[in-house]
C-alpha positions as CSV (number, residue, x, y, z in Angstrom):
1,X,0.0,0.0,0.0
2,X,1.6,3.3,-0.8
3,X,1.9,6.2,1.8
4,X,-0.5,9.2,2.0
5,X,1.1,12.6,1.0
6,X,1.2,14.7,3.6
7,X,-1.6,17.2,4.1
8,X,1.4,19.6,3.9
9,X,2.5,18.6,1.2
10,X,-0.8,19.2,-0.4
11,X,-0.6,22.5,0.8
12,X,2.6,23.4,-0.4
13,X,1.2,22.2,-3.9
14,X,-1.6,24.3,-3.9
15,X,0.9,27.3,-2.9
16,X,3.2,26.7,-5.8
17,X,0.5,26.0,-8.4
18,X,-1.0,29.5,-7.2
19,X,2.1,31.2,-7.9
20,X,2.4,29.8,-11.5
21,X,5.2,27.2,-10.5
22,X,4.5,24.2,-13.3
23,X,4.6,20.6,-12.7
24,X,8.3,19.7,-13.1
25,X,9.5,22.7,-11.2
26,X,6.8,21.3,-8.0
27,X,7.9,18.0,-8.9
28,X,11.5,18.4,-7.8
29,X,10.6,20.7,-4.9
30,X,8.0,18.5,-3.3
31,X,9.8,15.0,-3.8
32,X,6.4,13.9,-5.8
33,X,6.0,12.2,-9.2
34,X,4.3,14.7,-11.9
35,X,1.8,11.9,-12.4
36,X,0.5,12.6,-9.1
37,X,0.4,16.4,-8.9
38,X,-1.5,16.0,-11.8
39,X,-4.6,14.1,-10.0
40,X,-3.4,16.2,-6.9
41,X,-4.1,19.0,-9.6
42,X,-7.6,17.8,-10.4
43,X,-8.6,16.8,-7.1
44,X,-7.8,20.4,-5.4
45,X,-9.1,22.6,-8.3
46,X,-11.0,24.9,-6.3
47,X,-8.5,25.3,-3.5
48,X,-5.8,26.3,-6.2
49,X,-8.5,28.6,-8.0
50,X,-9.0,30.2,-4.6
51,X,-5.4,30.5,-3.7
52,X,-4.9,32.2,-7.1
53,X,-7.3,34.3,-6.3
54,X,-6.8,35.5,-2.9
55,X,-2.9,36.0,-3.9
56,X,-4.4,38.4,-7.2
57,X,-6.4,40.2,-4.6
58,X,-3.5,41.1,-2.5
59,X,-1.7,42.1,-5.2
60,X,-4.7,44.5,-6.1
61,X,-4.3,45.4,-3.0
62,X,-1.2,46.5,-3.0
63,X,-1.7,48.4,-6.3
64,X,-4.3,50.5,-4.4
65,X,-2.5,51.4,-1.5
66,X,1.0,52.9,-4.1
67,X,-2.2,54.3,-6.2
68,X,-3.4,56.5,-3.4
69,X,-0.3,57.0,-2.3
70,X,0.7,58.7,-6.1
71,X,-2.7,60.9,-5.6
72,X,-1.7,61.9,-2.4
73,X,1.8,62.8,-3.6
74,X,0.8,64.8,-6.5
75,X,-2.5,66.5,-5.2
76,X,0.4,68.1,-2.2
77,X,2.9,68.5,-5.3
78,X,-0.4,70.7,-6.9
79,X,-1.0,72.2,-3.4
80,X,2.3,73.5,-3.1
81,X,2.4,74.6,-6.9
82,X,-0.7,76.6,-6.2
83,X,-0.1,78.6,-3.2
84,X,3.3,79.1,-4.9
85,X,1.5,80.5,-8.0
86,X,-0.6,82.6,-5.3
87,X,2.4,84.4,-4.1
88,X,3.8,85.6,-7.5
89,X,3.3,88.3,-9.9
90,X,2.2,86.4,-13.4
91,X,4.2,88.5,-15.4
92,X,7.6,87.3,-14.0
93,X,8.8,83.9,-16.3
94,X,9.1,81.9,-13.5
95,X,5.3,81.8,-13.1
96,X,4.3,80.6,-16.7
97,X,6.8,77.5,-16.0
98,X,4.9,77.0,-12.6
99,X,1.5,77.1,-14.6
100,X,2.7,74.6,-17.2
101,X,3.8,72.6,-13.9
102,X,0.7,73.0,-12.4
103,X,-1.0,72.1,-15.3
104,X,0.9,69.0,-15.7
105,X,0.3,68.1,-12.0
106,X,-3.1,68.4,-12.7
107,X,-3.4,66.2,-15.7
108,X,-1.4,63.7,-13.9
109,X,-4.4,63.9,-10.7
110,X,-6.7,63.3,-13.9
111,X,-5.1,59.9,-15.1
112,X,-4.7,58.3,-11.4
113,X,-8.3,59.4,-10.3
114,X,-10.7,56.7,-10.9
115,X,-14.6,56.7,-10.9
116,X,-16.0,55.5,-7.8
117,X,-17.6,51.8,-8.0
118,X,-20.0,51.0,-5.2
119,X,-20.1,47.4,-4.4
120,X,-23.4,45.5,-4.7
121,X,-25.0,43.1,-2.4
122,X,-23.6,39.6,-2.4
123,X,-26.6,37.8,-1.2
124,X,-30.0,38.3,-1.3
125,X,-30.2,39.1,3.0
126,X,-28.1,42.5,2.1
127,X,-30.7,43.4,-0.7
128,X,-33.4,43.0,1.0
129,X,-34.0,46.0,3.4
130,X,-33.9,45.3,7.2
131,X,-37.0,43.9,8.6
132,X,-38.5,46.9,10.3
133,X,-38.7,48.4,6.4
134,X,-40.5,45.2,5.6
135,X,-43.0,44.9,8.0
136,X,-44.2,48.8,7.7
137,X,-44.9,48.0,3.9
138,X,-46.5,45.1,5.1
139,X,-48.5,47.2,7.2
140,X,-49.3,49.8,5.1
């Protein structure tokens, strides 16, 4: 009778899969024939489609947070251009290359701003409105 793999080494398999790693490259790591993480491969489908997933959320994640952390740099980059701008006489040459700076931080705000997406319900409890809404219609 042959040895069960280790639930480890099941999850290290799902892990590497994940990342992209392809069967010969797991093969040698793990110590398992490519035969097996094959059927391995069928038999945990929706644990490595989930692993894939939650590893492309965090690097969404991650996108977000240098995103808004661009915005924030340029919008105080714009800030500072502005009050600048403020101070200054417009006929002095200075100020027209702080306009065409200004102008350039803005366009840059432009391109990292993105529309706001609301997220909708997930389940048909958070659509419904609460209970108290419910039984007034029902009363009415």
């Amino acid at each position: 009778m042959k040895p069960r793999p280790s639930i480890e080494a099941k999850e290290a398999f799902i892990e590497l899969r994940a990342l992209g790693k392809s069967f010969r490259a797991i093969a040698a790591e793990l110590g398992v024939s490519k035969p097996t993480l094959i059927a391995w491969s069928r038999e945990l489908a929706t644990e490595i489609a989930n692993a894939k997933a939650l590893r492309l959320d965090e690097l969404a994640q991650r996108f977000a947070v240098a995103k808004a952390k661009r915005l924030e740099v340029f919008g105080r980059r714009l800030e500072a251009i502005l009050e600048e701008l403020d101070k200054r006489d417009l006929s002095e040459v200075p100020t027209a290359a702080l306009l065409k700076l200004a102008l350039e931080y803005g366009d840059r705000l432009k391109e990292e701003d993105a529309p706001l997406v609301l997220a909708a319900p997930t389940n048909v409890a958070e659509a419904m409105p609460p209970d108290w809404i419910m039984l007034d219609r029902w009363r009415a």
